[in-house]
VEXDREN-2710 file (C-alpha; in Angstrom, 1 decimal):
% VEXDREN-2710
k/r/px/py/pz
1/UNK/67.9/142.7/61.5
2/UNK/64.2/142.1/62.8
3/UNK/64.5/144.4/65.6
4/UNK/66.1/147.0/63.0
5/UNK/63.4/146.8/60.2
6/UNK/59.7/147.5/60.3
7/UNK/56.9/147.5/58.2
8/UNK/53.5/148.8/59.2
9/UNK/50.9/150.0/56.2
10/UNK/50.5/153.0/58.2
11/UNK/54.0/154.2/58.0
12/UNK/55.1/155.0/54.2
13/UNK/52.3/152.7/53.0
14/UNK/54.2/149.3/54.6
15/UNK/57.1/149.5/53.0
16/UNK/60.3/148.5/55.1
17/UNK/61.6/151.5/56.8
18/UNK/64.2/151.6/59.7
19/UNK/62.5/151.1/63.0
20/UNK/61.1/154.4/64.6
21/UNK/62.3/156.4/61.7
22/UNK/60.3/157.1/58.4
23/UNK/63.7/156.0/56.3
24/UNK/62.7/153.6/53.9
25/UNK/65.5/150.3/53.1
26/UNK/65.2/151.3/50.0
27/UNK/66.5/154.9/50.4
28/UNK/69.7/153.4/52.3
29/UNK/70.6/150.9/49.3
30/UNK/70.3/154.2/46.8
31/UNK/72.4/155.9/48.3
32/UNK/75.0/153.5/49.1
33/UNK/74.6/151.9/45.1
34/UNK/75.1/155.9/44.2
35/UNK/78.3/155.6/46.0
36/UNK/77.9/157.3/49.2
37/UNK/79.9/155.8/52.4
38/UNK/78.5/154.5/55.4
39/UNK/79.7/157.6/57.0
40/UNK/78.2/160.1/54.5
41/UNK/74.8/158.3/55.1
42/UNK/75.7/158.9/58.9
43/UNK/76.1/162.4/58.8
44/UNK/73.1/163.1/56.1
45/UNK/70.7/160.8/58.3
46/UNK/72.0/161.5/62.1
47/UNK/69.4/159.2/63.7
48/UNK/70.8/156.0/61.7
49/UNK/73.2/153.9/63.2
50/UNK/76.0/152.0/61.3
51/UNK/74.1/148.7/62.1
52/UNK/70.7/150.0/60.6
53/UNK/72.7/150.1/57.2
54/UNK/73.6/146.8/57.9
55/UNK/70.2/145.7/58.6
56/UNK/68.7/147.1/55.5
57/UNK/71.6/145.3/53.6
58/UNK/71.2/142.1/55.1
59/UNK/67.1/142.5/54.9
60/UNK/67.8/143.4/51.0
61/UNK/69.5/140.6/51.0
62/UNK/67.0/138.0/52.2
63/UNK/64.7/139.2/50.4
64/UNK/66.5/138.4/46.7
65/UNK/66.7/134.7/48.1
66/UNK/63.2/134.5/48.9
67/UNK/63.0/134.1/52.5
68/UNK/59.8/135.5/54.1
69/UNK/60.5/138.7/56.4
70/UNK/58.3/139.4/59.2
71/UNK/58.9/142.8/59.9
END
């Protein structure tokens, strides 16, 4: 997930985004709480990979329990 997930207050004022991309987590878990399949988010965002909506799942999800991230 760490090597998926970055933060840097230079890029989208340090919120979490998907390495080398300007895609926020946040956008990913909209999209996929509106409904939208891995695959849709796929083809809407070409330079994702399935395991980057994983990533932003999994760093979602450590977050809710509390553990630090280190982006």
């Amino acid at each position: 997930m760490a090597s998926r997930v970055s933060t840097d207050p230079r890029v989208l004022a340090g919120k979490p985004v998907i390495r080398g991309t300007r895609i926020p987590v946040y956008l990913i878990l909209d999209l996929l709480a509106a409904g939208n399949t891995r695959k849709e988010i796929l083809a809407e965002y070409p330079q994702l990979k399935d395991a980057d909506i994983t990533a932003a799942i999994q760093y979602a999800s450590r977050l809710l329990q509390g553990e630090l991230i280190e982006a």
